[in-house]
C-alpha positions in Angstrom: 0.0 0.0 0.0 1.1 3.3 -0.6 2.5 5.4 2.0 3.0 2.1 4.7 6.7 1.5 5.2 8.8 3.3 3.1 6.2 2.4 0.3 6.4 5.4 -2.3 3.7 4.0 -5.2 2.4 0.6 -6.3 2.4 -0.1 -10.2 0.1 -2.8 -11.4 1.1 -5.3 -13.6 0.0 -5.7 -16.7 -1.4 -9.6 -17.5 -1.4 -9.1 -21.1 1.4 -10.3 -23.1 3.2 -8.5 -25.8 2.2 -8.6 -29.2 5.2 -10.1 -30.3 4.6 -13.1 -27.9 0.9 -13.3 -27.9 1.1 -15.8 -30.9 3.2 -18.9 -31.6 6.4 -18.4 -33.1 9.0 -20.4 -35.4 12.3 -21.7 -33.9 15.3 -19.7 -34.6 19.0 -20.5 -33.8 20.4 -18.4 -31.2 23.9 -19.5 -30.3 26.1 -22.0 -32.2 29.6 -23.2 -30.5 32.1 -25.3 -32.3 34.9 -25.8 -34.5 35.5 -26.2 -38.2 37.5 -29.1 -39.2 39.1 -27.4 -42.0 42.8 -26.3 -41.2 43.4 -22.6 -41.3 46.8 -22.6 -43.0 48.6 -19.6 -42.6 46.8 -17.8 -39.6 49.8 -15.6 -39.0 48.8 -14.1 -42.3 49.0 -10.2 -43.0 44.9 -10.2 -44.2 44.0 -11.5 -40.8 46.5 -9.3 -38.8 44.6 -6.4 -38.5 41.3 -7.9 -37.2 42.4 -10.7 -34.9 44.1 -10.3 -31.2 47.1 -12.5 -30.0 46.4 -13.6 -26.4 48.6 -14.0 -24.1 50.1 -17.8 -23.2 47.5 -18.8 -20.5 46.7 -22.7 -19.9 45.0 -22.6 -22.9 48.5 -22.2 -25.1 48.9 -19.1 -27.6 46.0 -18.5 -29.3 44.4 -15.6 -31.9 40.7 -14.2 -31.5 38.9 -12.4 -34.0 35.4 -10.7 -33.2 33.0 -11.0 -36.5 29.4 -9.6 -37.2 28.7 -13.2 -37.0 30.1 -14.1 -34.0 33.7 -14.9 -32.3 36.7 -17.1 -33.9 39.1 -18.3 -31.8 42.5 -19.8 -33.4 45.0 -21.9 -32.2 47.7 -23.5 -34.1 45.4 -23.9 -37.5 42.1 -24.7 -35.8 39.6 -22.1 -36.0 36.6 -22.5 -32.9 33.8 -20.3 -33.0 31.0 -19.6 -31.0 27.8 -17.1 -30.9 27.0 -17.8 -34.4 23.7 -17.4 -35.2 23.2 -20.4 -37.7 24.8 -22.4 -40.6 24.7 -19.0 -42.5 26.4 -17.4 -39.7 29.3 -20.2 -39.5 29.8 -20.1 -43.7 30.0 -16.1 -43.5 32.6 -16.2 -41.0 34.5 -19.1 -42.8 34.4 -16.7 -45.4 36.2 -13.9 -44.1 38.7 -16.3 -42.7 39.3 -17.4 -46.0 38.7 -21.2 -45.5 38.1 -23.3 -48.9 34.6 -25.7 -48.7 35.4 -25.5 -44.8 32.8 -28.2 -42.6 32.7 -27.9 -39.2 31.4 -29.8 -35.8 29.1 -28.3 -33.5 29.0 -29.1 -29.6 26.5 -26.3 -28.3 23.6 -25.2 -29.6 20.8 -22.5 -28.0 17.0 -22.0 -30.0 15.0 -19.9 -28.9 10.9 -20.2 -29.8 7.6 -19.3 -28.4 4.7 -20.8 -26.5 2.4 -17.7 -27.3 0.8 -17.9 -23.8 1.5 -16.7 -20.2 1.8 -19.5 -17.7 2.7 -20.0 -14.0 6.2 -21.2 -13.6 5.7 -21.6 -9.6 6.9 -24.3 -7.9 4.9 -27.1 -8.8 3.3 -25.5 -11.3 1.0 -27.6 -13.9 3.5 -27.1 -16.5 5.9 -29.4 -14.1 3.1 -31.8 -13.3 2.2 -32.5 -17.0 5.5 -33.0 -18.3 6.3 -35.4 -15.8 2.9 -36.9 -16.9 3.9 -36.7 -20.7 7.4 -37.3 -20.9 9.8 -40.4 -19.5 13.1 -39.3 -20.7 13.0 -35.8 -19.7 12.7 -34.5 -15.6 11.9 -30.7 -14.0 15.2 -29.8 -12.6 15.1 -28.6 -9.2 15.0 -24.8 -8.3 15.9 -22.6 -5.4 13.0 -21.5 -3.3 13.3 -17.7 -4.7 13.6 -19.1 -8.5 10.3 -18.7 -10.1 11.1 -16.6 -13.2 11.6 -20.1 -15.4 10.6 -23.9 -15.5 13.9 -25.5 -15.7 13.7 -28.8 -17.6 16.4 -31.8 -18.6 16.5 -34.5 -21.1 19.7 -36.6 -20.0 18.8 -39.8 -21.8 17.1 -39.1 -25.3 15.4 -41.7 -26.4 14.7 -41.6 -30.5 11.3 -43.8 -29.7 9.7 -40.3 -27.7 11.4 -37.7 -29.5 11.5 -37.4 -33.2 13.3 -35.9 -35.8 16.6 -36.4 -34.2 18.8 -39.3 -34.9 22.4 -40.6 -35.6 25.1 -38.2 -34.7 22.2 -35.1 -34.2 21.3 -37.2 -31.0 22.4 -35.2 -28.3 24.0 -35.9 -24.9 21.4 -33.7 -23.3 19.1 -30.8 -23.5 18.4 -28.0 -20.9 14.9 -26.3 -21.7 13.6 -23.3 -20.2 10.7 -22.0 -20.5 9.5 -18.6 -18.6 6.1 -17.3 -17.4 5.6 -15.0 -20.9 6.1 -18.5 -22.6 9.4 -17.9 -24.1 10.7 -21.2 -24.2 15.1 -21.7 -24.7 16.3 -25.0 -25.9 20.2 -25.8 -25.1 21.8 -28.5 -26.7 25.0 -30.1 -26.3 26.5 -32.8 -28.7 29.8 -35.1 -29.1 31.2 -33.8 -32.5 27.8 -33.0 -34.3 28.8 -32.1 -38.0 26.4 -29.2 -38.4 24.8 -29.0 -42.4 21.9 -27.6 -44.0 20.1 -30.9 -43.1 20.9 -30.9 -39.6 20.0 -27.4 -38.6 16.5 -28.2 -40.3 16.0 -31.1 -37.9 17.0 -29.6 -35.3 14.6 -26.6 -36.0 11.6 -28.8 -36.7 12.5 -30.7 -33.2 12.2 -27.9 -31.2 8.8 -26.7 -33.0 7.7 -30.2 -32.3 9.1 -29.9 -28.2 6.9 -26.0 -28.2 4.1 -27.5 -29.9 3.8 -30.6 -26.9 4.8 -27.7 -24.4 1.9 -25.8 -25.3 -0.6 -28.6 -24.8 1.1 -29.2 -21.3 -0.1 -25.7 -19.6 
């Protein structure tokens, strides 16, 4: 109340969600980490020079960084890891400017973002939690501390290619951290062993996490 202890004014808040969230959206990639398995000979070269940093020898060895539109290159002795890339279109215009030839790379982290297009509670044990531990066997609700309510934390440790589809063979992942808040924003991170990212992969990967929103969305 305003006025009682210290109180100066009390703001309501509005229920209503966004425009931009009020409707189901398409996955998009986010965050790409890996490394392109395409030697960069000739690092030291004068055309990189001017755009890439040497870093000091740390317990990492001697390594060069360059910071691109389309995200960060790190180089050290000929291989070239990247991360923040926003997609496969992303990782080929940074191979670009690094001059690799018909470079292909592995990816080990990967973050989608889509959305649910609804507002839900994300309390502890919340119905979101109790449905998905209805729906799903392969994937748990993490816990939370007692002051964490801003996000449904969610694990797949085991993936099982008989309850989820799309992903199979080397796109399998080792596990997947989901996250989904109370304006139904919902994050996807995946980590893989050596995934060679392609056209075909960042497609499945896409129409999986569509697939994950769209079974989210029937569980609040």
């Amino acid at each position: 109340m305003e006025g009682v202890q210290d109180v100066l004014y009390v703001r309501l808040t509005d229920l209503l969600l966004p425009r931009t969230l009020q409707s189901p959206s398409r996955s998009i990639v986010k965050n790409l980490c890996g490394k392109f398995t395409t030697f960069l000979d000739g690092y030291r070269i004068i055309p990189h020079r001017a755009v890439s940093i040497e870093n000091p020898t740390s317990y990492f060895g001697r390594h060069h960084t360059m910071h691109h539109l389309h995200g960060t290159a790190t180089v050290h002795f000929g291989v070239v890891y990247f991360k923040g890339c926003g997609g496969l279109n992303s990782i080929t215009c940074l191979s670009e400017d690094l001059f690799l030839t018909n470079p292909s790379c592995e990816v080990h982290m990967g973050v989608f973002k889509t959305c649910l297009g609804r507002r839900l509670s994300t309390t502890h044990g919340c119905y979101l939690e109790n449905a998905v531990s209805e729906r799903f066997r392969c994937m748990r609700v993490r816990r939370r501390l007692d002051d964490s309510t801003q996000a449904v934390k969610l694990r797949i440790d085991n993936f099982d290619e008989n309850e989820f589809p799309y992903l199979r063979g080397k796109l399998v992942p080792t596990s997947v951290d989901l996250s989904v808040t109370g304006t139904g924003v919902l994050l996807l991170r995946f980590s893989w062993s050596r995934c060679a990212w392609t056209d075909d992969s960042e497609s499945s990967v896409l129409r999986f996490c569509d697939w994950m929103a769209d079974e989210l969305r029937g569980c609040c």
